[in-house]
LUMRO-506455 format. One record per residue: x, y, z of N, C-alpha, C, CB in turn; residue in three letters. Coordinates in steps of 0.02 Angstrom, whole numbers, plus 50000, padded with zeros to 5 digits. Glycine has a CB too. Example, Ala and Ser with C-alpha at 12.3 -4.5 7.8 and 13.67 -1.06 7.14 Angstrom:
<seros>
506604971650390506154977550390506604983550390505654977650452ALA
506424988850354506844994750357506455000250394507044997050286SER
</seros>
This chain:
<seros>
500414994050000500005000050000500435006350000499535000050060UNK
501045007350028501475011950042501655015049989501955009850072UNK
501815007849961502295011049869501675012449833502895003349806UNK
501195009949819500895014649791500675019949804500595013149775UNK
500675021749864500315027949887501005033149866500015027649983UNK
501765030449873502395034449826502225036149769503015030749811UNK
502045030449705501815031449657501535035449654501635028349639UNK
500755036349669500215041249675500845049349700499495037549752UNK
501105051649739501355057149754501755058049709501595057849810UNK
502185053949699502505055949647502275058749587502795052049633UNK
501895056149535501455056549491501175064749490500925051049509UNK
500875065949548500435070149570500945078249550500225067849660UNK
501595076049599502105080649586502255083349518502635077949607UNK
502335077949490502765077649406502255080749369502955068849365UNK
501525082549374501005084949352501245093449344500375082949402UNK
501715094649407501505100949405502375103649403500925103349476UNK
502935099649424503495101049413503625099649354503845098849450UNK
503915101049295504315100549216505005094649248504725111349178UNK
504935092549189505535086649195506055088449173505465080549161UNK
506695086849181507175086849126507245081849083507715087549146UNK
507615083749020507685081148969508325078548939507435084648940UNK
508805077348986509385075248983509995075849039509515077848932UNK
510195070549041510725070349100511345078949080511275060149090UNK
511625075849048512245081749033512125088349071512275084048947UNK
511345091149073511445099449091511315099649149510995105049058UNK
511635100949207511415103549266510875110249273512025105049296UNK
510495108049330509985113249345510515120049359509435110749419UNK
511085119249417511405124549422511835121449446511185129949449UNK
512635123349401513405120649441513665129049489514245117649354UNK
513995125749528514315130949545514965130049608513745135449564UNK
515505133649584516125129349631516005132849692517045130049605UNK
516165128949744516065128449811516925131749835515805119549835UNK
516665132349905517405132349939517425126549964517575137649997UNK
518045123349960518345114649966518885116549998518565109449891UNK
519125107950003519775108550028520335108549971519885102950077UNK
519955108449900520615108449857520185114049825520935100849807UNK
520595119649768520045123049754519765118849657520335133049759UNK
519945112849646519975110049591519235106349589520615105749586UNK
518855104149658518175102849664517485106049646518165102249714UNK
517145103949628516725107949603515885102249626516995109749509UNK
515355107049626514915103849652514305104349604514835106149718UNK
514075099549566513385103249516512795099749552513365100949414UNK
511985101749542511655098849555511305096149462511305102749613UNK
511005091749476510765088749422510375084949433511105086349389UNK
509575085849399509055083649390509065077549346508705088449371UNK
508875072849355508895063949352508215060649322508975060249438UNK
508035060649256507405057349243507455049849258507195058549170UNK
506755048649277506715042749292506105036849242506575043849368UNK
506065033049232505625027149221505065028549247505835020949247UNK
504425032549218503795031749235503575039849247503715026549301UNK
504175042549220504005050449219504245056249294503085050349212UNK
504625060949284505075062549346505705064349324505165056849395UNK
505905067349402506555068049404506665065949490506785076049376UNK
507325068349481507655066049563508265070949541507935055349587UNK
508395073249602508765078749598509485075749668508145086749617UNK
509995076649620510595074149655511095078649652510845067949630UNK
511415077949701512165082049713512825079349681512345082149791UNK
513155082649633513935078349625514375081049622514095074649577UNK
514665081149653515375080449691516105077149649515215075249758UNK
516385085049609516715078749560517425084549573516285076449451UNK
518105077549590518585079249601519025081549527518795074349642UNK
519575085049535519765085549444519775077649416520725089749425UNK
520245073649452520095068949432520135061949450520235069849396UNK
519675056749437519315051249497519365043549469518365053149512UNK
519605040549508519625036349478518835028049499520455035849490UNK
518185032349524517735028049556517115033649566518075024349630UNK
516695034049552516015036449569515665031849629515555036049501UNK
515535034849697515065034449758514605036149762515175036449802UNK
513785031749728513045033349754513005033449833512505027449727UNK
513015039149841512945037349928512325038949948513455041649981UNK
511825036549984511235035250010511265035850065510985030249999UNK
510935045150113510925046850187510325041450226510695055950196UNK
510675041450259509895038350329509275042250342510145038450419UNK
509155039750390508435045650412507855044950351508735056050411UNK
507605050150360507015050450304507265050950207506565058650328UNK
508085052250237508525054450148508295060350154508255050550058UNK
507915066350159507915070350138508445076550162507355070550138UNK
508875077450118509315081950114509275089750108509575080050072UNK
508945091050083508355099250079508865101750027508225106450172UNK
509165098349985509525099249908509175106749885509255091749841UNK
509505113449845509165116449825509405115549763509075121649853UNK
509065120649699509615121749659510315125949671509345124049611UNK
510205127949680510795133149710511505128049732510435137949795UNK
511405121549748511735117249783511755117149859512295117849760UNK
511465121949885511585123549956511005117349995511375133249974UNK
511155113950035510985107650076510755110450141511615102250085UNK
510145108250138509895111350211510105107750293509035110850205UNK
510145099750253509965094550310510735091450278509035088850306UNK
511265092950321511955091350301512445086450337512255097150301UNK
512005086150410512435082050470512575074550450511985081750546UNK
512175072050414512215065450391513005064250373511685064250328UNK
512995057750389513975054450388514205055350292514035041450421UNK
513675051350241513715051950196513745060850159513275047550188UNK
513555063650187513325069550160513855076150178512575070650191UNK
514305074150236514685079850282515295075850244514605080250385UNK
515365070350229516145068750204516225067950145516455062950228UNK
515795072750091515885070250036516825072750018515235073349985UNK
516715078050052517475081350016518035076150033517745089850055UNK
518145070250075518375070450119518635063150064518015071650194UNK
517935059150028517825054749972518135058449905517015053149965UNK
518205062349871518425068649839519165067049851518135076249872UNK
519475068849909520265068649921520415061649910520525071149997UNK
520075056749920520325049049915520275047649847519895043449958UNK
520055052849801519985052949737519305050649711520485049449711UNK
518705048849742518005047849697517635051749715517625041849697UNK
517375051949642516655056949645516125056849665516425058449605UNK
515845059049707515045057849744514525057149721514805061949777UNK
513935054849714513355058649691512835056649759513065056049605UNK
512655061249780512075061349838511165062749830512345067349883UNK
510825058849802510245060849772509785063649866509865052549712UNK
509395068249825508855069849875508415063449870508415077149856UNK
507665064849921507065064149903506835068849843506705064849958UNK
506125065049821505845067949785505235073349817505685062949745UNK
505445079349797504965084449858504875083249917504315085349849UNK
505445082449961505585078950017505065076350048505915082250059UNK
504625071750014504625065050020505105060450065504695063549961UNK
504555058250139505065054350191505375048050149504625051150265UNK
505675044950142505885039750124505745031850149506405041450128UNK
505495035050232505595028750279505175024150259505485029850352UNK
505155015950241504625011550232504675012250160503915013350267UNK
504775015950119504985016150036505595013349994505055022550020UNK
506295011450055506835009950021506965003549978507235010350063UNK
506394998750008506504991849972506124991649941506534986049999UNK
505674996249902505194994849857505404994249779504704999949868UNK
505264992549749505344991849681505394998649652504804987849652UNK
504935000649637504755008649626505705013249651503845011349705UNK
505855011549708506485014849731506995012349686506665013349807UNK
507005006749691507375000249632507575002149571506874994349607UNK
507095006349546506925010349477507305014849460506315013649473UNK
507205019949537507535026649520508115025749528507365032349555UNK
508445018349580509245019349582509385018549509509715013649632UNK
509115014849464509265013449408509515016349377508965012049384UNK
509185022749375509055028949339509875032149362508235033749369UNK
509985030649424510635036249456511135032249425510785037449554UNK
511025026849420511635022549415511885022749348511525015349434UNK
511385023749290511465025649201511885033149236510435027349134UNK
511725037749237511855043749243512625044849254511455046149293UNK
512845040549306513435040049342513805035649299513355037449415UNK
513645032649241514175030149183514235035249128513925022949145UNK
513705036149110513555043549071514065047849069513005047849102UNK
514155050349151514645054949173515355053849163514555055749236UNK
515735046549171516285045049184516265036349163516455047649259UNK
516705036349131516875025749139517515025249181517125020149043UNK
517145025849242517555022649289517205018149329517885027049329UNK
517345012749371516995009049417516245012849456517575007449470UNK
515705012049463515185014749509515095009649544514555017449483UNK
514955013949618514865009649677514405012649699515365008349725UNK
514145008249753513545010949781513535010949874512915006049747UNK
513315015849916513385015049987512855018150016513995017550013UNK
512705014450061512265017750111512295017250187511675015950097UNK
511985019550240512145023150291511345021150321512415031650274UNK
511305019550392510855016450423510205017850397510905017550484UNK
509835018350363509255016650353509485016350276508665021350381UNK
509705019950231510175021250173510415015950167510685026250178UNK
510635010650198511095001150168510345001050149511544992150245UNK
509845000450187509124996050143509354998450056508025000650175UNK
509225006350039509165007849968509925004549954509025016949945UNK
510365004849947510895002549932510904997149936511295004549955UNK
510854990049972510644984149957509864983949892510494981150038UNK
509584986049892508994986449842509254988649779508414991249865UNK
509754993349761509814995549709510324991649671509905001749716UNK
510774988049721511374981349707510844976749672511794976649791UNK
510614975549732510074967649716509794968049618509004968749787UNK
509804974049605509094973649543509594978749498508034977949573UNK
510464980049492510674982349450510734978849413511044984949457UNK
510774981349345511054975249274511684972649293511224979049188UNK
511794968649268512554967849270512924970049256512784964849257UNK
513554970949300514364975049260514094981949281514554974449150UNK
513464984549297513484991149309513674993449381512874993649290UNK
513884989649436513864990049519514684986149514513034984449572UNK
515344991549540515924987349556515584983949633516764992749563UNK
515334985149672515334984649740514924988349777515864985449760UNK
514674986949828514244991549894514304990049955513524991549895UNK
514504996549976514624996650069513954998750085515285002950109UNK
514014995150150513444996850211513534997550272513014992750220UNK
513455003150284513985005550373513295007250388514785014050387UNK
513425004550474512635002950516511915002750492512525007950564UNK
512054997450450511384996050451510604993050477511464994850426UNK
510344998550445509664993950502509764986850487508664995650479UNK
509504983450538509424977850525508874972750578510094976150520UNK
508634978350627507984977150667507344980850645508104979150737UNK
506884978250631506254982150632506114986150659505854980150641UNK
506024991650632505804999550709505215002650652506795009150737UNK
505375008750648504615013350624504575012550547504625023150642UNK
505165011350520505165011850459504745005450411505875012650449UNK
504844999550451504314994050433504814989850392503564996850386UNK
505614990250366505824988850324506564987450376505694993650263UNK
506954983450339507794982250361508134979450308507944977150425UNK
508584980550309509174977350249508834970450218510064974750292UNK
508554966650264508394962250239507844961650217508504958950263UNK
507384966750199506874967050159506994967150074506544972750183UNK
507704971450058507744971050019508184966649962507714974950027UNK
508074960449985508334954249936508984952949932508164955049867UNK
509394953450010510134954750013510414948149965510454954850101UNK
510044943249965510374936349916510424938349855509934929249909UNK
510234943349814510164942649768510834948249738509434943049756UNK
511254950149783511684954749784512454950649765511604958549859UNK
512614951649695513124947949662513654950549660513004946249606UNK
513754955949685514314960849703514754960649760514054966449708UNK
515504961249763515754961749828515474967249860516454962249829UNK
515464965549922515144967349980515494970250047514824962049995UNK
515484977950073515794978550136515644980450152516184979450156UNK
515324979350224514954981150296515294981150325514494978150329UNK
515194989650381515764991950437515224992050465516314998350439UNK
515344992950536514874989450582515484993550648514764978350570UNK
515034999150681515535002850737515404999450810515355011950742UNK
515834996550856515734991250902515284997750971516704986350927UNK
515445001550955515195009450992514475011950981515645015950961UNK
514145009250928513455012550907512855008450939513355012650821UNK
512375012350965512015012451024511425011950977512105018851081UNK
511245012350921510645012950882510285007850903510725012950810UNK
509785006950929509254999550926509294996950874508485000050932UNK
509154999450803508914996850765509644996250701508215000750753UNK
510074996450737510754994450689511454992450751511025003050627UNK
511194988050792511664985750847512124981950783511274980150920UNK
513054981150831513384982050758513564974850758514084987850745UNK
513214969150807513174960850812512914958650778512934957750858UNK
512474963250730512124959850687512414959950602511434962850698UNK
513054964250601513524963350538513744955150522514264967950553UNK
513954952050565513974945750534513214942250513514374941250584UNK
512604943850533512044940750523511804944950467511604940150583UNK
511974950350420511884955350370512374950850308512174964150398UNK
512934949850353513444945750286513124939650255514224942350315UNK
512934935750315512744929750290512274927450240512604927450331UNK
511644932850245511084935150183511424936650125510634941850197UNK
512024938650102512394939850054512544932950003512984942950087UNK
512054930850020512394921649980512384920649910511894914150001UNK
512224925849885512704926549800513154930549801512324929249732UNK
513524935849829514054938349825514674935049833514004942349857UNK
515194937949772515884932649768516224934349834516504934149696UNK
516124941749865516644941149924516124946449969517614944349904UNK
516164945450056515814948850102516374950350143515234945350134UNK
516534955950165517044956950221516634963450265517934959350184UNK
516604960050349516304964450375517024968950405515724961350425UNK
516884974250431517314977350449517334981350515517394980350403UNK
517404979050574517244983850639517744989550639517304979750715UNK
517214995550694517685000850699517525001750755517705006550657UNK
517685005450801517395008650873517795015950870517635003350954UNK
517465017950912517585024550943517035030050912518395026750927UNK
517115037350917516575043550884516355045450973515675039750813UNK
516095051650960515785057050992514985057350978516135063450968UNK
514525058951063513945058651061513925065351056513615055251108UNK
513505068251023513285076251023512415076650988513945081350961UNK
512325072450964511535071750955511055071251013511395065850918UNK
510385070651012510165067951079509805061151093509745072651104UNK
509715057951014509865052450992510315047750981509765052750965UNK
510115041751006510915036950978511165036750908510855028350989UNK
510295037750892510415035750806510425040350754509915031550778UNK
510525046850792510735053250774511425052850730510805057450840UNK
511505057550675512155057250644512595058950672512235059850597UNK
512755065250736513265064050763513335061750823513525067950760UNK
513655054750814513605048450884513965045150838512795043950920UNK
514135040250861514585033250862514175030650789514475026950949UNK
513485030350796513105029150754513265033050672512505030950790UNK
513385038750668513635041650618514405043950636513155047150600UNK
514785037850668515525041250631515775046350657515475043750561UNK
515325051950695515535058750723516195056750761514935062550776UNK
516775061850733517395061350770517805055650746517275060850843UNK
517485052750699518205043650672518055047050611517935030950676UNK
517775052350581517725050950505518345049550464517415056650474UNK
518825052650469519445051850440519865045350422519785055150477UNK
519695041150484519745034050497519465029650447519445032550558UNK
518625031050458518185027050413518285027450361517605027750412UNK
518315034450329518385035650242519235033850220518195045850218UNK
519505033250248520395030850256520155024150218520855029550357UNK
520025021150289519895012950278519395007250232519725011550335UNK
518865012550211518435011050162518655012750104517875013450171UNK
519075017250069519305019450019519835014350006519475026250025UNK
520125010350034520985006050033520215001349995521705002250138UNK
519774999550033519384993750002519104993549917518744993450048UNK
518795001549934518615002049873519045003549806518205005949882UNK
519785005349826520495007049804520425000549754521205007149871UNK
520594992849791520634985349772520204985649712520354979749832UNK
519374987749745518934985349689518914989549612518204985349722UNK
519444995449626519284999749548519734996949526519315008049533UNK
520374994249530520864992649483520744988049453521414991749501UNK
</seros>
């Protein structure tokens, strides 16, 4: 009932928003202040299968040798403008893009659609669709390896969008704390068809994160659902800073706050292996 009731909003939207008509033109580029000044940030509107767009952030270093779909937690909604300016930024995926940039790959961070919650929508087919859509785009852009990652509620879409890519189009997908207990969202990693995920596979899993609904004991029980993938390596980390008032707040243990440097270090050596 959910996904269609997405369908239905969506639809409803696209009635009254204009689509775009091709990947190549950004709605509006414009260079940012970075840590190198060679970065540059465009936003770009994303048609999709069934009429639409999706509006994503990318993050492109001079030059990269790996494109990162990265997929925030929470509801996803990022408050993306055109302008590029990000309303809702604390997210782990979303605060380190630059950080992915210096390790040399290029980002792309899609919003919601008219911020549209996400929660209970990530394993749906319909979602399935639109990664589709990001994932053409992101070859379009560059032939280099695309990967895909997501971030506690964010592994669901990222396992979903693995599960149902064509082939040869996914080098690999990480999943750092993922849900993997039932809570409000109605959905967990394993809703979305983790067997069917033929791609190497790496789950970090922080021994420190307090989340109910992504305790990090349950990374070996996330791997094991992986039973078509050629390789699964989980990966623990501990340590980060509480400053949310949530566990499962982005800055906590839960999002990385205070190890980021660590994480994106150590995930990049992985994803390093899988572009060559």
């Amino acid at each position: 009932m959910l996904e269609y009731l997405y369908v239905f909003l969506v639809s409803i939207i696209f009635l009254i928003i204009p689509c775009t008509t091709a990947y190549a033109r950004p709605e509006q580029s414009h260079s940012v202040s970075t840590i190198r000044s060679d970065i540059n940030e465009q936003v770009y509107s994303i048609p999709f299968k069934g009429g639409g767009y999706v509006r994503v952030l990318f993050c492109i270093p001079a030059t990269h040798r790996g494109t990162i779909i990265m997929f925030p937690g929470g509801s996803g909604d990022i408050g993306l403008g055109k302008n590029g300016v990000i309303r809702h930024d604390h997210n782990f995926v979303v605060r380190t893009r630059r950080l992915w940039n210096r390790q040399g790959y290029a980002v792309i961070i899609p919003d919601t659609i008219n911020h549209i919650n996400l929660r209970g929508q990530r394993s749906s087919a319909t979602y399935a669709g639109l990664i589709q859509s990001i994932i053409a785009f992101a070859h379009e852009e560059a032939i280099v390896p695309v990967f895909l990652f997501g971030t506690s509620q964010g592994a669901i879409a990222a396992v979903n969008g693995t599960a149902h890519a064509a082939s040869g189009t996914i080098a690999g997908v990480v999943l750092s704390e993922s849900v993997s207990v039932m809570g409000g969202s109605k959905e967990t990693v394993f809703s979305a068809t983790p067997q069917k995920v033929t791609v190497p596979v790496l789950i970090v899993a922080n021994q420190d994160d307090r989340c109910d609904v992504a305790p990090p004991q349950a990374a070996q029980q996330i791997a094991s659902g992986m039973t078509a993938s050629p390789e699964v390596r989980v990966f623990m980390v501990s340590g980060g800073i509480t400053k949310s008032k949530k566990n499962c707040g982005s800055l906590t243990p839960h999002g990385y706050f205070g190890i980021e440097n660590d994480v994106v270090d150590k995930v990049s050596a992985w994803l390093d292996a899988k572009s060559r």
